[in-house]
PDB file of N, H, CA, C and O in Angstrom:
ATOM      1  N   UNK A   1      -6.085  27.421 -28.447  1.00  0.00           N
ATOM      2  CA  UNK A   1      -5.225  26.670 -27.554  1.00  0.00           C
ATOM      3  C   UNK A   1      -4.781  25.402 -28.274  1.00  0.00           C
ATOM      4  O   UNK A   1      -5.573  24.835 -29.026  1.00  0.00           O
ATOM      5  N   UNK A   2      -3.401  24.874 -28.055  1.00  0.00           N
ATOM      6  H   UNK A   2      -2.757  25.334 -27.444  1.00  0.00           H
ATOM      7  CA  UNK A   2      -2.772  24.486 -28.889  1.00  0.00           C
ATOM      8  C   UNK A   2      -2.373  22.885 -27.749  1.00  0.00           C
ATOM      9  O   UNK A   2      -1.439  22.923 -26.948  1.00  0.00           O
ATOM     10  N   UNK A   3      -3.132  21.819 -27.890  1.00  0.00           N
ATOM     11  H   UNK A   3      -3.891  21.788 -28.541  1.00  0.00           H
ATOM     12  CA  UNK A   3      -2.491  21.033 -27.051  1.00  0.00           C
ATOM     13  C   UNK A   3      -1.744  19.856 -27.141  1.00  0.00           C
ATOM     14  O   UNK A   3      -2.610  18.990 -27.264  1.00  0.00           O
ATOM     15  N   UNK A   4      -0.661  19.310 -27.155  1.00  0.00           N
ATOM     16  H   UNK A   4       0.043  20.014 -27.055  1.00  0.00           H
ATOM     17  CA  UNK A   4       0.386  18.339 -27.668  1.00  0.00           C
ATOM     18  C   UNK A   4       0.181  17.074 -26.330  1.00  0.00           C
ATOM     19  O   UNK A   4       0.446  17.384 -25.168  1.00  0.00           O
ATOM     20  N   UNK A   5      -0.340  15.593 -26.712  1.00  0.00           N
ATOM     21  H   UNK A   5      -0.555  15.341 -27.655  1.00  0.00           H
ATOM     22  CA  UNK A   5      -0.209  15.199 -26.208  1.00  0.00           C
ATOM     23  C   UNK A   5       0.412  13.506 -26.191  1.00  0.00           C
ATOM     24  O   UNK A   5      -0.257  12.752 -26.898  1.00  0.00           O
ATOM     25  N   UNK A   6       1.047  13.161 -25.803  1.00  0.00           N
ATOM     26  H   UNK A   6       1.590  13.774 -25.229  1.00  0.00           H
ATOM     27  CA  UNK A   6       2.208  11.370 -26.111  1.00  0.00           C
ATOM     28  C   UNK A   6       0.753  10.986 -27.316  1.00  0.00           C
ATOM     29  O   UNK A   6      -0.385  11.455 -27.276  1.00  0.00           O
ATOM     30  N   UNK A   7       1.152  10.307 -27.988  1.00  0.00           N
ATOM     31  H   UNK A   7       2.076   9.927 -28.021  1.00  0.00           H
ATOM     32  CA  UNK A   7       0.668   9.411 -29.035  1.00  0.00           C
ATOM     33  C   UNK A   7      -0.319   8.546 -28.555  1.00  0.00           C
ATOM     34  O   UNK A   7      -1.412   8.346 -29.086  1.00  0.00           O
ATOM     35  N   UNK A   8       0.156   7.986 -27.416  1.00  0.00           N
ATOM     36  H   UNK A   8       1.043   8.148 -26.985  1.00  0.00           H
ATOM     37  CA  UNK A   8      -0.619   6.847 -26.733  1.00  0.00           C
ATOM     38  C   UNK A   8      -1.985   7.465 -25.965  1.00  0.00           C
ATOM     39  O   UNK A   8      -3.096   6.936 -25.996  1.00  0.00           O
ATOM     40  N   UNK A   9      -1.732   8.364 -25.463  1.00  0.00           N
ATOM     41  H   UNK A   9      -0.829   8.793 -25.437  1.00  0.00           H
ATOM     42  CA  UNK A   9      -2.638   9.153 -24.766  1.00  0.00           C
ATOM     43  C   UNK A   9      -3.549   9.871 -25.829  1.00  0.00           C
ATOM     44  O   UNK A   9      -4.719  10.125 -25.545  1.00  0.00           O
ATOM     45  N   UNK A  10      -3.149  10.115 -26.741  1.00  0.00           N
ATOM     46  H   UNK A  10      -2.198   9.908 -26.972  1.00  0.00           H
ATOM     47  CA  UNK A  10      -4.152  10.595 -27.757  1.00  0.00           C
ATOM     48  C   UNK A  10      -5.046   9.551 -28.375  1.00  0.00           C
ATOM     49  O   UNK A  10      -6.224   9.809 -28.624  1.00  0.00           O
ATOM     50  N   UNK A  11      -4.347   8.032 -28.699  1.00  0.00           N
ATOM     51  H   UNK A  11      -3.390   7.822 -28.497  1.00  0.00           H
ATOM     52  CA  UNK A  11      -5.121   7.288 -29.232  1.00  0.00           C
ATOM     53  C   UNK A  11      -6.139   6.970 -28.583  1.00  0.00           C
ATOM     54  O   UNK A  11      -7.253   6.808 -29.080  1.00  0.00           O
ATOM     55  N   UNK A  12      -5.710   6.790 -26.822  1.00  0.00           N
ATOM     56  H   UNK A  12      -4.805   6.921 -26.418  1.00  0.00           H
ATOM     57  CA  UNK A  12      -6.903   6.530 -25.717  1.00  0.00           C
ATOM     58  C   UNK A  12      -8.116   7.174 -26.070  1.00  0.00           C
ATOM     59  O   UNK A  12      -9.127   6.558 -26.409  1.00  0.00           O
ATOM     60  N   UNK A  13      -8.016   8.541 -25.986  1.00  0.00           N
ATOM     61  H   UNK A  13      -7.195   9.042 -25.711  1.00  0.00           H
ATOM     62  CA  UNK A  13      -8.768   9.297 -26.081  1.00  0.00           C
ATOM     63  C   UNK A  13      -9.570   9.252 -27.376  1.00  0.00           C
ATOM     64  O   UNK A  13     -10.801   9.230 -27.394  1.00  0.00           O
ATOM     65  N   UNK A  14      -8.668   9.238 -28.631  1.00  0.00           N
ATOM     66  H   UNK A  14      -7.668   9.257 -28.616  1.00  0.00           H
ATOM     67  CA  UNK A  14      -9.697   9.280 -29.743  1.00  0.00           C
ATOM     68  C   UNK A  14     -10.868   7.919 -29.427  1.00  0.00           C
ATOM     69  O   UNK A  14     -12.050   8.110 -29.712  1.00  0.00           O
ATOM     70  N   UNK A  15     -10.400   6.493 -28.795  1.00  0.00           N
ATOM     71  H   UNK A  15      -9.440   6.338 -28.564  1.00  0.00           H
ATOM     72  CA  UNK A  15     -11.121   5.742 -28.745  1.00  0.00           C
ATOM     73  C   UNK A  15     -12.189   6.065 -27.760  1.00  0.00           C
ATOM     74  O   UNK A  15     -13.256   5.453 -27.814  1.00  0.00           O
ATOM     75  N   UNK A  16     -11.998   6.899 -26.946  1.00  0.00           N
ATOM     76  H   UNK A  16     -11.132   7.396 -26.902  1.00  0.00           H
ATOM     77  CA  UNK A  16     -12.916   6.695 -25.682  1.00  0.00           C
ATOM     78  C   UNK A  16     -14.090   7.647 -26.356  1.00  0.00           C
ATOM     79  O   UNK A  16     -15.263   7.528 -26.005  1.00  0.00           O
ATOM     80  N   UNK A  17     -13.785   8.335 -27.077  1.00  0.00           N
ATOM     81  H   UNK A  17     -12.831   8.432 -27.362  1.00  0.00           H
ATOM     82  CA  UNK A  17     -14.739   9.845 -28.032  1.00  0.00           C
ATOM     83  C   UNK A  17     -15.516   8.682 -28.924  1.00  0.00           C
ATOM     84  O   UNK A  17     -16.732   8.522 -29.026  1.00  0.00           O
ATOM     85  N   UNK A  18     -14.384   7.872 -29.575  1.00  0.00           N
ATOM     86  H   UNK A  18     -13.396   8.002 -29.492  1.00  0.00           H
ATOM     87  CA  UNK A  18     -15.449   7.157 -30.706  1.00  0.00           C
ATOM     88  C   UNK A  18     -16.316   6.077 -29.954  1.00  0.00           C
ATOM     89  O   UNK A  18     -16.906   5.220 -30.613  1.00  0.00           O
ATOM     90  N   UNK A  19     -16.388   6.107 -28.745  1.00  0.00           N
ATOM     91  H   UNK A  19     -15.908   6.803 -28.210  1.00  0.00           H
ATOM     92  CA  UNK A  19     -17.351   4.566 -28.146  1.00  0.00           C
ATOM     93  C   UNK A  19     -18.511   5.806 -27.647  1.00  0.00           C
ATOM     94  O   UNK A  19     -19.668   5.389 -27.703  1.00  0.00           O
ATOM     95  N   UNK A  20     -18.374   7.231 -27.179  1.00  0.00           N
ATOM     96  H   UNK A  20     -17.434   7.569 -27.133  1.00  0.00           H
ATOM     97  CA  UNK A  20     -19.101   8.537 -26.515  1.00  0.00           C
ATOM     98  C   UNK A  20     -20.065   9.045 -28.042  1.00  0.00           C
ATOM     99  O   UNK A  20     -21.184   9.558 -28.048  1.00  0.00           O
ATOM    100  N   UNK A  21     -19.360   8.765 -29.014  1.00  0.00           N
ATOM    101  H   UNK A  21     -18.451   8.349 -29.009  1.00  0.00           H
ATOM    102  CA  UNK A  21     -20.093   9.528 -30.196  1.00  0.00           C
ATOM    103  C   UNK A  21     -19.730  10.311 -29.986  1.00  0.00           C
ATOM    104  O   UNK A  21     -20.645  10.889 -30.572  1.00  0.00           O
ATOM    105  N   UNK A  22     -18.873  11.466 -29.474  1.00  0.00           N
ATOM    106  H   UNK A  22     -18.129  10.997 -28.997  1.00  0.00           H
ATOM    107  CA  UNK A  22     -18.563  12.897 -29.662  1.00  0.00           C
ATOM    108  C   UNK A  22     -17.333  13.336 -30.108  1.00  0.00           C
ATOM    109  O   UNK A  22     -16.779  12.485 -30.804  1.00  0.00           O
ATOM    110  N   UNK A  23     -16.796  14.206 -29.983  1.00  0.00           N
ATOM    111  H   UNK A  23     -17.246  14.897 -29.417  1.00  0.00           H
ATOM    112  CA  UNK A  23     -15.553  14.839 -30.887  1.00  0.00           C
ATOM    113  C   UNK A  23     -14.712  14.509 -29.506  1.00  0.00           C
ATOM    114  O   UNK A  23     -15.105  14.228 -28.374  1.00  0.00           O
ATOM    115  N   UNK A  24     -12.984  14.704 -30.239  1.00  0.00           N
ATOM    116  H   UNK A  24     -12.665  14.932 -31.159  1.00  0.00           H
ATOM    117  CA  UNK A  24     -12.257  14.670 -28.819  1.00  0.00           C
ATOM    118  C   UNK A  24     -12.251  15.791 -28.058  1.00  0.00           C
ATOM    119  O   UNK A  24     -11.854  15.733 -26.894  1.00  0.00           O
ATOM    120  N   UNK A  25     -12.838  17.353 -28.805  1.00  0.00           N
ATOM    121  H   UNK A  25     -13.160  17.400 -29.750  1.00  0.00           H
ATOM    122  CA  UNK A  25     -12.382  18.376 -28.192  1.00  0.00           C
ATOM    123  C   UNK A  25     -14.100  18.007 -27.361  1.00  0.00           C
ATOM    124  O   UNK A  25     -13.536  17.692 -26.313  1.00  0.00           O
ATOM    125  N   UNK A  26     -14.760  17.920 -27.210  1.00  0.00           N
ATOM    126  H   UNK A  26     -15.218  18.176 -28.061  1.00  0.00           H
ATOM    127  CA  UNK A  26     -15.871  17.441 -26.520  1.00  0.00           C
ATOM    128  C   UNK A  26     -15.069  16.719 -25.300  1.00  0.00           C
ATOM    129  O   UNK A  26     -14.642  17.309 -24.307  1.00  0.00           O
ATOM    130  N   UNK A  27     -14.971  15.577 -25.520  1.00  0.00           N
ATOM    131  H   UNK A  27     -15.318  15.097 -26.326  1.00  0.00           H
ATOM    132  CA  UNK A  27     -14.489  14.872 -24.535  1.00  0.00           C
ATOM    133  C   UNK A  27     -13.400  15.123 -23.315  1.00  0.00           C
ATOM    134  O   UNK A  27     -13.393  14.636 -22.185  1.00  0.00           O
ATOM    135  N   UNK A  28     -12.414  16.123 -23.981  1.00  0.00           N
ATOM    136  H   UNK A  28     -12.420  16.520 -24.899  1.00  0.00           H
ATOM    137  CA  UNK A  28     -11.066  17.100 -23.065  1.00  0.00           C
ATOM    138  C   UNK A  28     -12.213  18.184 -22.155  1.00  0.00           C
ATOM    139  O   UNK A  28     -12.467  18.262 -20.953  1.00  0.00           O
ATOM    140  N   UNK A  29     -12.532  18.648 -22.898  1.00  0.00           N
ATOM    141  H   UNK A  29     -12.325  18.585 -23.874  1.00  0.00           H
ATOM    142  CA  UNK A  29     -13.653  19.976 -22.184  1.00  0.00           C
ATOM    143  C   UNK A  29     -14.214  19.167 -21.245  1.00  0.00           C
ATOM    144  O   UNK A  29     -13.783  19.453 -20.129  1.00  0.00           O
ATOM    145  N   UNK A  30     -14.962  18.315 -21.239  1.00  0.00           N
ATOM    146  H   UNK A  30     -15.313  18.082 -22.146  1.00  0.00           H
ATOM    147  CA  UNK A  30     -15.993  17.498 -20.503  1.00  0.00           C
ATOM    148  C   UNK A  30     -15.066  16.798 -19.323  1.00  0.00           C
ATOM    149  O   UNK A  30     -15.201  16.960 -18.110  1.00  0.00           O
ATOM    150  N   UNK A  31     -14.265  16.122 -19.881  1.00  0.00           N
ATOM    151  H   UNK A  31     -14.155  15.990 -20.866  1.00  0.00           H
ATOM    152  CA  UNK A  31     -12.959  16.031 -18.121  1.00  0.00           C
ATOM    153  C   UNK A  31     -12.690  17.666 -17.898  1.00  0.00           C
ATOM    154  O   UNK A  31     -13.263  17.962 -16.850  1.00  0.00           O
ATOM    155  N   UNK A  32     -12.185  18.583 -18.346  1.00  0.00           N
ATOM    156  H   UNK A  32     -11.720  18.342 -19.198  1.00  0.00           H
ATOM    157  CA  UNK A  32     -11.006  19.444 -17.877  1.00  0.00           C
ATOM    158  C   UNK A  32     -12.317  20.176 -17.001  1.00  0.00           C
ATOM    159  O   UNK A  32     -11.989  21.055 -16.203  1.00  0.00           O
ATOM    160  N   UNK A  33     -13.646  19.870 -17.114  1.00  0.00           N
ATOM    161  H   UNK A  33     -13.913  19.156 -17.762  1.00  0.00           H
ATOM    162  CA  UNK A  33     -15.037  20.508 -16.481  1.00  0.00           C
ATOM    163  C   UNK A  33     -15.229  19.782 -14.977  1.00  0.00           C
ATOM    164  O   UNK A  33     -15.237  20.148 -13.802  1.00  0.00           O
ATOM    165  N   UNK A  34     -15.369  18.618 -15.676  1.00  0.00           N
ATOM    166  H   UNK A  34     -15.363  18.321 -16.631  1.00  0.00           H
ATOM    167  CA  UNK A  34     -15.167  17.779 -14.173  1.00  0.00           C
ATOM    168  C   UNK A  34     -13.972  17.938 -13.087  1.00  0.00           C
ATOM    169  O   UNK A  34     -14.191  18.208 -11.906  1.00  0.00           O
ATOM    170  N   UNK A  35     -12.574  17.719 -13.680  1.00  0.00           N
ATOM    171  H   UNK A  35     -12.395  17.500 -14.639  1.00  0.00           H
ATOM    172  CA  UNK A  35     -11.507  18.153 -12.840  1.00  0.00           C
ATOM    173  C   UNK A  35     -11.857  19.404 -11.957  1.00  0.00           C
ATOM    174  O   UNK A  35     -11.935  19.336 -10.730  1.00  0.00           O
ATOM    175  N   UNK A  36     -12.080  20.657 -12.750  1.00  0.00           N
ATOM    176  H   UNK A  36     -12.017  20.712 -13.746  1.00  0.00           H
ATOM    177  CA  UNK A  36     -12.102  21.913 -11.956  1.00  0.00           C
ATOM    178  C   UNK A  36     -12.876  21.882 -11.003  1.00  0.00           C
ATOM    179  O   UNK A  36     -12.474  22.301  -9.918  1.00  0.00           O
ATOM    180  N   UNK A  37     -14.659  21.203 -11.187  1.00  0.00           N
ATOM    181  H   UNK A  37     -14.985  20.862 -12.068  1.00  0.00           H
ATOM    182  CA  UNK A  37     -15.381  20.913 -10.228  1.00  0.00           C
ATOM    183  C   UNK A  37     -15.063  20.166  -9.129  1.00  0.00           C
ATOM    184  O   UNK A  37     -15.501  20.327  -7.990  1.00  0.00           O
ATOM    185  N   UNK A  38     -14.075  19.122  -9.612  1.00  0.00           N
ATOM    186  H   UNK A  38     -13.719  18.991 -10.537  1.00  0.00           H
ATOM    187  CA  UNK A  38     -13.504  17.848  -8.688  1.00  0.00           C
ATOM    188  C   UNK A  38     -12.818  18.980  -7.694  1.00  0.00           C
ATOM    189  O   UNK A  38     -13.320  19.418  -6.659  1.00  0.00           O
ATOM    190  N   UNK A  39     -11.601  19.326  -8.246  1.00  0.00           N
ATOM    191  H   UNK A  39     -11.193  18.971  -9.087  1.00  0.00           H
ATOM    192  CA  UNK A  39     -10.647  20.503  -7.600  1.00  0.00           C
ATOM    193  C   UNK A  39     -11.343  21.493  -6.671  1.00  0.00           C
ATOM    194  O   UNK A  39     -10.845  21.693  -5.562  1.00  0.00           O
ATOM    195  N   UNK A  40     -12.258  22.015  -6.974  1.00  0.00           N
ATOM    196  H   UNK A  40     -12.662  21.852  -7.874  1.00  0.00           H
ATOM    197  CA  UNK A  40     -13.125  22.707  -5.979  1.00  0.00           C
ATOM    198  C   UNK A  40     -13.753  22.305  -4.752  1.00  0.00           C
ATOM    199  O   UNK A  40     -13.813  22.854  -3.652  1.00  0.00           O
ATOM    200  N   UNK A  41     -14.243  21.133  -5.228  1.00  0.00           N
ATOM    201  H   UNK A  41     -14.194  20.687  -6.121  1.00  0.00           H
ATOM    202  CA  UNK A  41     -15.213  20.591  -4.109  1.00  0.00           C
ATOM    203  C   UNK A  41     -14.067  20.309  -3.250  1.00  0.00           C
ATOM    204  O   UNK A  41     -14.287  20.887  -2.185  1.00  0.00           O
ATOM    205  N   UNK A  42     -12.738  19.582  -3.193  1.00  0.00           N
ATOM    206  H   UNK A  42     -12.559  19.113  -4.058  1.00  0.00           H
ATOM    207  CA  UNK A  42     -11.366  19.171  -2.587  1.00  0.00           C
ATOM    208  C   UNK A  42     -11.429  20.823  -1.356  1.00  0.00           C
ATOM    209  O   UNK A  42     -11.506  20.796  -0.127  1.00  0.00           O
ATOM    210  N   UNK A  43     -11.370  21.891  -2.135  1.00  0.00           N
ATOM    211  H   UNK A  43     -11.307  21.913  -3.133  1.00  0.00           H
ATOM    212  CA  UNK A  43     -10.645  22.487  -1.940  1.00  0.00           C
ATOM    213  C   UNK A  43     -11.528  23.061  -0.661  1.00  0.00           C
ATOM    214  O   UNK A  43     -11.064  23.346   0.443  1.00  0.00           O
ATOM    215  N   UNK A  44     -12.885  23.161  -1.066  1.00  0.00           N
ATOM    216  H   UNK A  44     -13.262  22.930  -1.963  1.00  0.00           H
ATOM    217  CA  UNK A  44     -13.976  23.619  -0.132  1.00  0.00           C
ATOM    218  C   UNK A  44     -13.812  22.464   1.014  1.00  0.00           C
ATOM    219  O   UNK A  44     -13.973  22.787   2.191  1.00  0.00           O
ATOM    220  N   UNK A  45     -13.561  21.406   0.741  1.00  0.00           N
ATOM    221  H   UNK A  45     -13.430  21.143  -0.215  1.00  0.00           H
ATOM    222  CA  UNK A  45     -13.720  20.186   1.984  1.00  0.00           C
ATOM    223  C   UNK A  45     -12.079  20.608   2.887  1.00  0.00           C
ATOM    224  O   UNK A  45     -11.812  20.497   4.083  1.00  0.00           O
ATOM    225  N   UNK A  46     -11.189  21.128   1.683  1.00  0.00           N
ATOM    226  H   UNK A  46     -11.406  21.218   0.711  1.00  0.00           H
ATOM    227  CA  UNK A  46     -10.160  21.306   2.991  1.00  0.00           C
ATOM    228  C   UNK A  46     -10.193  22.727   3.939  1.00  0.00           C
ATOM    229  O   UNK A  46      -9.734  23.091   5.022  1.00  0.00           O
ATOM    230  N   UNK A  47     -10.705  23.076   3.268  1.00  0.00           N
ATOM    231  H   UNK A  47     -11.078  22.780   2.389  1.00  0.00           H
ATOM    232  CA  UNK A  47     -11.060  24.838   3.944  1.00  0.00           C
ATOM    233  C   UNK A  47     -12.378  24.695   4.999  1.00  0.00           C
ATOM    234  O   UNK A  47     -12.596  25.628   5.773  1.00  0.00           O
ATOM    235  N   UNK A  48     -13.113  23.684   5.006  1.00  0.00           N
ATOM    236  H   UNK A  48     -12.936  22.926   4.378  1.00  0.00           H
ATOM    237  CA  UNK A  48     -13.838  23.208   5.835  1.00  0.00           C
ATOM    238  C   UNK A  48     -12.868  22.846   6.891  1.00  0.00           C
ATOM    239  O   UNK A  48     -12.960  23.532   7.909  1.00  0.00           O
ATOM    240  N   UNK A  49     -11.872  21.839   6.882  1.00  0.00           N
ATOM    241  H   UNK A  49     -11.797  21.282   6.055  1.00  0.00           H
ATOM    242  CA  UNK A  49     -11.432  21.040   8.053  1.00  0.00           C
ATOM    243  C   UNK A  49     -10.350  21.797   8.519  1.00  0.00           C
ATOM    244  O   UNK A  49      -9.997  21.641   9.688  1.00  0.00           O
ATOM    245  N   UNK A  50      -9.655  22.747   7.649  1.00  0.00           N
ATOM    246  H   UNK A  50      -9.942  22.873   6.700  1.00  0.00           H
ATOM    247  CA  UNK A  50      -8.824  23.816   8.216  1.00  0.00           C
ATOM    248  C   UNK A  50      -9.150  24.577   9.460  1.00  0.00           C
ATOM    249  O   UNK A  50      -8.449  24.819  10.443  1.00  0.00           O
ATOM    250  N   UNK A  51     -10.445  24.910   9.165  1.00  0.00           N
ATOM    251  H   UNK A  51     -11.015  24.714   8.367  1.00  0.00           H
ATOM    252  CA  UNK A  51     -11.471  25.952   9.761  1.00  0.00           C
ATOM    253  C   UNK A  51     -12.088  25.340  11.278  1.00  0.00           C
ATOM    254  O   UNK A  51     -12.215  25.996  12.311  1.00  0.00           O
ATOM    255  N   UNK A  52     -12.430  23.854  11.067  1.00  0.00           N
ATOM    256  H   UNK A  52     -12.326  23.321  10.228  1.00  0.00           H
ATOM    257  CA  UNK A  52     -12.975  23.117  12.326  1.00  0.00           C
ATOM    258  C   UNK A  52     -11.296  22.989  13.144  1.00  0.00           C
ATOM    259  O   UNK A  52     -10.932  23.311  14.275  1.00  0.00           O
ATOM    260  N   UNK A  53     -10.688  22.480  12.183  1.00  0.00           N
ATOM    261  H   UNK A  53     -10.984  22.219  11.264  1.00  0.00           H
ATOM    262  CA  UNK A  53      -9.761  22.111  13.279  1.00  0.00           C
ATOM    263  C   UNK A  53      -8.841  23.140  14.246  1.00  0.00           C
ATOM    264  O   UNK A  53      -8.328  23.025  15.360  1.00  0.00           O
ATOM    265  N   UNK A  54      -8.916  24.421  13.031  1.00  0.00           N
ATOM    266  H   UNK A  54      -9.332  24.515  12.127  1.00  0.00           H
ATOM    267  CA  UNK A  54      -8.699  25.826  13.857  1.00  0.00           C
ATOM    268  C   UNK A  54      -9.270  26.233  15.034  1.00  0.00           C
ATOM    269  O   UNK A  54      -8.670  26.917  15.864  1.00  0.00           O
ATOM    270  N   UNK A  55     -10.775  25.718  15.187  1.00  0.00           N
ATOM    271  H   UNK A  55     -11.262  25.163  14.512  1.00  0.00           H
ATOM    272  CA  UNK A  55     -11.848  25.948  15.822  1.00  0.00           C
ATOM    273  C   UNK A  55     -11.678  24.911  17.027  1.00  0.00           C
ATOM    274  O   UNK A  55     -11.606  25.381  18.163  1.00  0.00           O
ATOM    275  N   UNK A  56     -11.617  23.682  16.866  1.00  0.00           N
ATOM    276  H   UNK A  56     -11.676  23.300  15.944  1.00  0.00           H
ATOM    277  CA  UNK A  56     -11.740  22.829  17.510  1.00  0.00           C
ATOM    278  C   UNK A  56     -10.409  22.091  17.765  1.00  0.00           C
ATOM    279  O   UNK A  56     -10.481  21.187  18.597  1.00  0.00           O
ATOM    280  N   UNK A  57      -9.505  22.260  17.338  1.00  0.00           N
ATOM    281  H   UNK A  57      -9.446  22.994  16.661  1.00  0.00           H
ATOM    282  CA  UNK A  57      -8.443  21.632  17.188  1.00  0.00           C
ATOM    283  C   UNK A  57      -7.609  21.084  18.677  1.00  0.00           C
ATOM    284  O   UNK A  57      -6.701  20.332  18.323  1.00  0.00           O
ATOM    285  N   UNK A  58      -7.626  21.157  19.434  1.00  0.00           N
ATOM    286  H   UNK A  58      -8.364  21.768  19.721  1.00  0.00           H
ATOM    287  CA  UNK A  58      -7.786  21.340  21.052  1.00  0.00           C
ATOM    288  C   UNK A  58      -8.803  20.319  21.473  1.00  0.00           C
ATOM    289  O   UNK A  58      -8.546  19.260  22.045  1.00  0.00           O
ATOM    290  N   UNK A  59      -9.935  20.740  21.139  1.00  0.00           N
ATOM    291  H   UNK A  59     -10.145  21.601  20.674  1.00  0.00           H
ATOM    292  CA  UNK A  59     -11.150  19.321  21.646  1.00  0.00           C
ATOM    293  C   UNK A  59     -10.761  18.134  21.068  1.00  0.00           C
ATOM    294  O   UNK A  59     -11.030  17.109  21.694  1.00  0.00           O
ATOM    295  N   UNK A  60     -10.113  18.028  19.874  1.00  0.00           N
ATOM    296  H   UNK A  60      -9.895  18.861  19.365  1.00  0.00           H
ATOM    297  CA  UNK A  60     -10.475  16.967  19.243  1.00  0.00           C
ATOM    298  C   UNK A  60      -9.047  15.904  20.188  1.00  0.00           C
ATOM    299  O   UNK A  60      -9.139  14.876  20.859  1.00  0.00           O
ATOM    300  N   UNK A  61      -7.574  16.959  19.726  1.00  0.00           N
ATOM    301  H   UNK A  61      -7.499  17.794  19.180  1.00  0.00           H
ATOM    302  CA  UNK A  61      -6.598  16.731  20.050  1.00  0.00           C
ATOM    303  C   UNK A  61      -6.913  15.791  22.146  1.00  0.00           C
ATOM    304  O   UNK A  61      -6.154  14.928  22.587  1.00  0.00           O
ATOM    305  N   UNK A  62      -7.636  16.113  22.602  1.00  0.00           N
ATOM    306  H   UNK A  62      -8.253  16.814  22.245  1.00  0.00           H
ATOM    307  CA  UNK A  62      -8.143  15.408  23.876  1.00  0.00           C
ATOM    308  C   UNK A  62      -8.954  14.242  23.677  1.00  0.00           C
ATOM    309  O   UNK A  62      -8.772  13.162  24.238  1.00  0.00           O
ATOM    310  N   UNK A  63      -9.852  14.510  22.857  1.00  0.00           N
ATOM    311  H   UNK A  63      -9.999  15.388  22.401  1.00  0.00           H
ATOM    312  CA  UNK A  63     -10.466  13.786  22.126  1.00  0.00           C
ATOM    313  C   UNK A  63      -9.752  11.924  21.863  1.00  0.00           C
ATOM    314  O   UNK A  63     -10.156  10.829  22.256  1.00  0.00           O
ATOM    315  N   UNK A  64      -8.569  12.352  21.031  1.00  0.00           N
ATOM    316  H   UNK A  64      -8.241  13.241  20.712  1.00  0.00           H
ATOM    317  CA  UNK A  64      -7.635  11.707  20.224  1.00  0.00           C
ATOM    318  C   UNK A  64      -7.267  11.011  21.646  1.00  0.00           C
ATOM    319  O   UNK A  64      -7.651   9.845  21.736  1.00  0.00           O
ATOM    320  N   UNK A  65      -6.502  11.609  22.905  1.00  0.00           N
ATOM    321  H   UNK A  65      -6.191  12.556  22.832  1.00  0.00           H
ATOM    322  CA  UNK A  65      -5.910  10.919  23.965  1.00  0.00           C
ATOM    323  C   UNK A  65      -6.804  10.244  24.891  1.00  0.00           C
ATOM    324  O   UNK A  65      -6.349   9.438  25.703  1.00  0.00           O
ATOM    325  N   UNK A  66      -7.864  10.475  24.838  1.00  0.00           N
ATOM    326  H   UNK A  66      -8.233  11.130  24.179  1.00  0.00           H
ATOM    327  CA  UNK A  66      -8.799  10.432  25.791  1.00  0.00           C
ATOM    328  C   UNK A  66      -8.819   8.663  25.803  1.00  0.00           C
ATOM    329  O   UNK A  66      -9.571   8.059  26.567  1.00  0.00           O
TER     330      UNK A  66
END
């Protein structure tokens, strides 16, 4: 995998690797790991409130006026 990224954004990165001690391809892996996890957990919390509010959506909506 072949990744091209602005100049500026690369230098960030090489610095943030050289203060980590690790390589940059270390450091991309290690966010692009976190993101997906980040992205998931999002995705499970909205499929949670999809689901209640499907469920409940009515109580709450009284709820709200009450």
């Amino acid at each position: 995998m072949t990744l091209r990224l602005p100049e500026e954004l690369d230098k960030k990165i090489e610095e943030i690797a050289e203060r980590r001690h690790i390589s940059k391809h270390a450091l991309i892996a290690q966010s692009v790991e976190q993101f997906v996890r980040e992205d998931e957990e999002r995705r499970q919390v909205d499929e949670a409130f999809d689901y209640a509010f499907e469920r409940y959506g009515k109580v709450i909506e009284r709820l709200a006026d009450a």
